[in-house]
NUNUDO-443331 format. One line per field, with one value per residue (C-alpha): x, y, z; residue in one letter. Coordinates in nm, 3 decimals, always signed. Layout:
<recs>
c1: (X  ...);
c2: (Y  ...);
c3: (Z  ...);
res: (A  ...);
</recs>
This chain:
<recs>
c1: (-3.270  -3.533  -3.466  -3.676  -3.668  -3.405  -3.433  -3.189  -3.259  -3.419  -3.668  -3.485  -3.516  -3.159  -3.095  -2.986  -3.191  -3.091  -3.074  -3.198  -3.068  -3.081  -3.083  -3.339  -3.563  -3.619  -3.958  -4.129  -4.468  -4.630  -4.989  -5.117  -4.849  -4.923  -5.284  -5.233  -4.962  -5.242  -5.536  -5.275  -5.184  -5.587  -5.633  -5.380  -5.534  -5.881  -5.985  -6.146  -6.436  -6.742  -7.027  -7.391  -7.615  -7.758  -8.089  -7.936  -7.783  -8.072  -8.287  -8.642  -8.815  -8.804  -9.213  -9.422  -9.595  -9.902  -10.035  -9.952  -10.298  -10.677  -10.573  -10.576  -10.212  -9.890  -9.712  -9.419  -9.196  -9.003  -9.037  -8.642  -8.624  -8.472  -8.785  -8.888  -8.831  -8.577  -8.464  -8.126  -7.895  -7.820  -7.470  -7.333  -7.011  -6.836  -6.488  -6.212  -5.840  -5.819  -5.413  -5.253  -4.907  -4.676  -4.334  -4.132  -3.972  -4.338  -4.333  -4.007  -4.130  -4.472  -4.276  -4.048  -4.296  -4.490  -4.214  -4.150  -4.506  -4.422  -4.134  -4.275  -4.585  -4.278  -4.439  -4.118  -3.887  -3.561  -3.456  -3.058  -3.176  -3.452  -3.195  -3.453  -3.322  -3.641  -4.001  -4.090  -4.436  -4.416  -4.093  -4.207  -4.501  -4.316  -4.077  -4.352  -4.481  -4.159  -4.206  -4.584  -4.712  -4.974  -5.293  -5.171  -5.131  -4.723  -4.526  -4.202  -3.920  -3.587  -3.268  -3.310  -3.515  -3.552  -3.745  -3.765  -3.911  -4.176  -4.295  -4.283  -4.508  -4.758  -4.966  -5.034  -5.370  -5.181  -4.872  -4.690  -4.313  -4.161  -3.792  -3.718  -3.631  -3.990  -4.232  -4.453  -4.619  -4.969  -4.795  -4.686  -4.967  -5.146  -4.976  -5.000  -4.633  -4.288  -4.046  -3.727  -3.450  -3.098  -2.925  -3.195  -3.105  -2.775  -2.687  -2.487  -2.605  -2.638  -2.371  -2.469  -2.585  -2.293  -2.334  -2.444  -2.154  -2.110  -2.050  -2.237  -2.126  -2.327  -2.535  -2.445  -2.714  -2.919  -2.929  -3.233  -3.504  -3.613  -3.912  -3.622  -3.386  -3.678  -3.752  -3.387  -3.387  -3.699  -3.512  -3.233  -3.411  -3.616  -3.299  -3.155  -3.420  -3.450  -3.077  -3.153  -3.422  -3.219  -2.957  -3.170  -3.327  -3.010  -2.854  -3.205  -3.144  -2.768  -2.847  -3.190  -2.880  -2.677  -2.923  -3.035  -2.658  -2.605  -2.959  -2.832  -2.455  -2.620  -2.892  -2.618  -2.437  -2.661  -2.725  -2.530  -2.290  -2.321  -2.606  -2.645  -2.527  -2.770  -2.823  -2.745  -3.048  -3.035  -2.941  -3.261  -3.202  -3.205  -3.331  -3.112  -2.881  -2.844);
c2: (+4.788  +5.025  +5.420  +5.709  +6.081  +6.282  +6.676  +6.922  +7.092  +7.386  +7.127  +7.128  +6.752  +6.631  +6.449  +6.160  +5.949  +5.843  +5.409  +5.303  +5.101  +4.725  +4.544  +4.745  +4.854  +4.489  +4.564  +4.306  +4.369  +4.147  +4.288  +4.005  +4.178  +4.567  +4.422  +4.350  +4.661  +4.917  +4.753  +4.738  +5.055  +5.174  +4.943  +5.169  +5.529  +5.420  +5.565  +5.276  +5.504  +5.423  +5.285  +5.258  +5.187  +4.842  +4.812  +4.809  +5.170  +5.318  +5.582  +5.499  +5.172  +5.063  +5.023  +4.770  +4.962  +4.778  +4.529  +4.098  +3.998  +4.134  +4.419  +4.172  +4.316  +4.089  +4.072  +4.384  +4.399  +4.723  +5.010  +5.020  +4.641  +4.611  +4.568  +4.929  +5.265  +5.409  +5.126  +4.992  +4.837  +4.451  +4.386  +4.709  +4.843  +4.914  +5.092  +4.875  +4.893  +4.792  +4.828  +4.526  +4.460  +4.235  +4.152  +4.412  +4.260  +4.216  +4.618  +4.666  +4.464  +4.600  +4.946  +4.801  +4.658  +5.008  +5.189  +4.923  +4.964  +5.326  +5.278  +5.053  +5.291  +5.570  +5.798  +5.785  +6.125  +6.217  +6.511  +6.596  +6.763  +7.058  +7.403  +7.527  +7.787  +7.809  +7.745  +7.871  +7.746  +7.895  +7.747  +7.417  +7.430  +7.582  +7.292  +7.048  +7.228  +7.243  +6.835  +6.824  +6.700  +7.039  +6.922  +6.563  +6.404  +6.399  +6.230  +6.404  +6.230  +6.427  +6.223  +6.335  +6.524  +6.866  +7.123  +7.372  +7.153  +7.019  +7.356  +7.489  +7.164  +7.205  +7.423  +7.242  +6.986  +6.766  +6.720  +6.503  +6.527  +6.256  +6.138  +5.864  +5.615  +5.698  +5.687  +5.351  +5.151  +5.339  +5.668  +5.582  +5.413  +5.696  +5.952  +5.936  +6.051  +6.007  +6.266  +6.142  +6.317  +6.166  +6.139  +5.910  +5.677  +5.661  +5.707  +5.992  +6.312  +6.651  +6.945  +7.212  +7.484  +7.731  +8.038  +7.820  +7.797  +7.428  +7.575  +7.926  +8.207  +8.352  +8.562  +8.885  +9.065  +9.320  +9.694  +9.747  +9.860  +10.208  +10.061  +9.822  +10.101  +10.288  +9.996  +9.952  +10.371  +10.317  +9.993  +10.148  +10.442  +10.215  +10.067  +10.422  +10.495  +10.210  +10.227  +10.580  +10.503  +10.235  +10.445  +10.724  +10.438  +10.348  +10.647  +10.739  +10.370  +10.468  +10.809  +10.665  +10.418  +10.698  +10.888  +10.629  +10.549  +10.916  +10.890  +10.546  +10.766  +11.049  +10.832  +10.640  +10.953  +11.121  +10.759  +10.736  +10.451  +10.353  +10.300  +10.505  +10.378  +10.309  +10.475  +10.253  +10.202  +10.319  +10.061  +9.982  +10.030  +9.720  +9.833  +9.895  +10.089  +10.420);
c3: (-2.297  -2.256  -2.289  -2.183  -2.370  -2.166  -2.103  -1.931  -1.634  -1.847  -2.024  -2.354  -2.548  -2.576  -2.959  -2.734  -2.507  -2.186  -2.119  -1.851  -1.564  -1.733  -1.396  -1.274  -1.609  -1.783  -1.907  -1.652  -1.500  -1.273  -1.258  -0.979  -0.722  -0.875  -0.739  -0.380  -0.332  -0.438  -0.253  +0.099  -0.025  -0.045  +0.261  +0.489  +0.436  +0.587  +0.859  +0.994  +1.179  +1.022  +1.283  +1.344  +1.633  +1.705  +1.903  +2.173  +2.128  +2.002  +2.201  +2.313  +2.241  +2.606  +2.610  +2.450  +2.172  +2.260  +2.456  +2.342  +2.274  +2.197  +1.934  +1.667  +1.544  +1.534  +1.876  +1.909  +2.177  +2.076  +1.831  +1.810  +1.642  +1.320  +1.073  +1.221  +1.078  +1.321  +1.452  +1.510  +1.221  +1.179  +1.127  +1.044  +1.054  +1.380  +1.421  +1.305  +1.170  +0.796  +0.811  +0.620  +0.560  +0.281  +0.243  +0.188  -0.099  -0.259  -0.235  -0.355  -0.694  -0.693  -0.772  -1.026  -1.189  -1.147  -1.293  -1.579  -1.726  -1.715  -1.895  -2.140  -2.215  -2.326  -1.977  -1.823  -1.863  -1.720  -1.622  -1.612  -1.269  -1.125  -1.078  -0.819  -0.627  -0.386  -0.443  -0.768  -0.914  -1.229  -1.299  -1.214  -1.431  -1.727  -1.698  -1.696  -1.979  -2.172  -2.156  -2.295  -1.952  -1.909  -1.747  -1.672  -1.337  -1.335  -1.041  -0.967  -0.843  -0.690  -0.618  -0.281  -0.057  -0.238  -0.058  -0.322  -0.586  -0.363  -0.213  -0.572  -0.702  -0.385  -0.540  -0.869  -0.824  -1.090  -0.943  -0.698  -0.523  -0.391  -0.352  -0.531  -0.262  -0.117  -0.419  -0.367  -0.626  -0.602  -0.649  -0.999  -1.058  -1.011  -1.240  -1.618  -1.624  -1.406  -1.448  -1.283  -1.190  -1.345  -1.019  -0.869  -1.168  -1.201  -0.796  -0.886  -0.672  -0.822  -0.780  -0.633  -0.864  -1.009  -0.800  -0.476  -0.281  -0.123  +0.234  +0.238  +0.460  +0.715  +0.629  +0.763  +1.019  +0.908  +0.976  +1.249  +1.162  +1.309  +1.497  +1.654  +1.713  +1.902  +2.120  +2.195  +2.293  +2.550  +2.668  +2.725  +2.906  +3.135  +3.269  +3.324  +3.507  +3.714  +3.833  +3.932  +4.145  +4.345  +4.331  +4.531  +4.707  +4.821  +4.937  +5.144  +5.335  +5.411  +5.526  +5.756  +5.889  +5.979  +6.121  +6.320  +6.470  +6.547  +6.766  +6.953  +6.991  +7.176  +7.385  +7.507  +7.611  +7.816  +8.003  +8.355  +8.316  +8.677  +8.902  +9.224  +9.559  +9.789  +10.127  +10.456  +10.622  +10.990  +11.248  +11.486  +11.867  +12.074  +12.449  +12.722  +12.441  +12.537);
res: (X  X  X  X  X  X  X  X  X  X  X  X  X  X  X  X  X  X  X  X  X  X  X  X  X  X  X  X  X  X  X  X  X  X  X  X  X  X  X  X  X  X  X  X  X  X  X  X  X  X  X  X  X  X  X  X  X  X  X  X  X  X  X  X  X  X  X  X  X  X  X  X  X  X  X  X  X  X  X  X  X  X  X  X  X  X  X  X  X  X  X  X  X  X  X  X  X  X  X  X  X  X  X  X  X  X  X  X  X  X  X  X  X  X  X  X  X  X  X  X  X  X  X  X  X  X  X  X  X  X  X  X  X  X  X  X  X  X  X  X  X  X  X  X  X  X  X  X  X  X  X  X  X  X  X  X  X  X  X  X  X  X  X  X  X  X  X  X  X  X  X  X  X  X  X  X  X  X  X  X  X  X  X  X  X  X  X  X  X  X  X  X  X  X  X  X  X  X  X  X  X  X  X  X  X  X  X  X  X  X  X  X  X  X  X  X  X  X  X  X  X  X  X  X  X  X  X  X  X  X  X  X  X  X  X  X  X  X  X  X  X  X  X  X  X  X  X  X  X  X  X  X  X  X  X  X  X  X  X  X  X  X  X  X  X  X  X  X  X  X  X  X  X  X  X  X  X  X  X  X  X  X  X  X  X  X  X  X  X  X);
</recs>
């Protein structure tokens, strides 16, 4: 059974240690598979942009420098060939994916095996938990420093995804946060110490802190502000005087309306309602009438 120095959540050493996990923590460490996880690992975060220009993509060099024969020089053909200065590049790199993958149960032992060795070298801490409130730096660093890890590359590990602790460990060159479930093989590798948190080891998750209630209340909404008052005010004052303006805009319509019937009322009274009879036109007098 292996066992790792154990701290509370304020970084004091407790006289006991705390035993690891036995099916997990067996002290094995297979170095061939550690190998091929970190170069994948490596592999993965290349770019894969590097290029340079054959002949063929080289400028210039479309004209025979000089002529084939009677200079007494060796035959050229182009100044952009590979044995000249500025020419193009023989089998150089050219843009290319590097990604590689492996068994996910070869990464699942790379870590253990990862952590092991960690264990083993006695760079393996556990902390009862990290009573982070929000991001604090300086209480991350004095923690780190309560442990003897100052000016070390240290690997953090939460139980689960804390946001405080990893804001609060951002700012520190040295340090890395991770949840436990997502730490990989190179990322313990990489640190000189692993500070776990004891709920990522035993499975059992953290209570929330004493004065954090599990379901907080809304927070109730702040006074405004005066410059938020005043903008309400002139808000307020714009729509005032916009519903005045349709109101007189509306009240100048209905009295044009009226105004206009009372015009169509009296032009239709002084219009004749009939039309006038005509006259008869006078018979014409057929001869031999009298």
């Amino acid at each position: 059974m292996i066992e790792a120095p154990h701290y509370s959540s304020a970084g004091a050493r407790r006289d006991a240690t705390f035993a690891l996990p036995a099916d997990y923590f067996d002290g094995t460490v297979n170095e061939p598979v550690l190998h091929q996880a970190v170069k994948v690992y490596l592999n993965n975060q290349r770019q894969g942009t590097a290029k340079t220009k054959t002949r063929s993509f080289v400028s210039g060099g479309n004209q025979k420098p000089w002529k084939q024969k009677g200079t007494g020089r060796a035959r050229q053909g182009s100044t952009r060939a590979p044995h000249w200065r500025g020419g193009g590049i023989v089998f150089g790199p050219i843009p290319r994916d590097y990604r590689t993958d492996i068994p996910r149960k070869v990464k699942q032992l790379a870590r253990r095996s990862a952590l092991n060795a960690r264990a083993r070298e006695g760079a393996l801490h556990v902390v009862e938990r990290f009573a982070f409130r929000g991001p604090k730096t300086s209480q991350l660093a004095g923690l780190l420093g309560s442990l003897g890890l100052d000016g070390r590359k240290v690997l953090v590990l939460t139980a689960v995804a804390n946001e405080a602790v990893y804001l609060s460990g951002r700012n520190l060159s040295t340090v890395d946060v991770l949840p436990y479930a997502e730490a990989a093989a190179y990322d313990v590798l990489w640190a000189d110490a692993v500070v776990v948190e004891e709920g990522a080891l035993t499975g059992v998750m953290p209570e929330p802190l004493a004065d954090e209630p599990e379901s907080p209340a809304p927070a109730k909404a702040p006074k405004r502000s005066v410059l938020k008052a005043a903008k309400s005010a002139k808000a307020a004052k714009t729509t005032k005087k916009t519903q005045t303006k349709a109101a007189k805009k509306s009240a100048t319509k209905a009295k044009a309306a009226k105004t206009s019937t009372a015009k169509a009322a009296k032009k239709a009274a002084k219009k004749p309602t009939g039309k006038p009879a005509k006259k008869a036109a006078p018979k014409k007098k057929k001869k031999g009438d009298k």
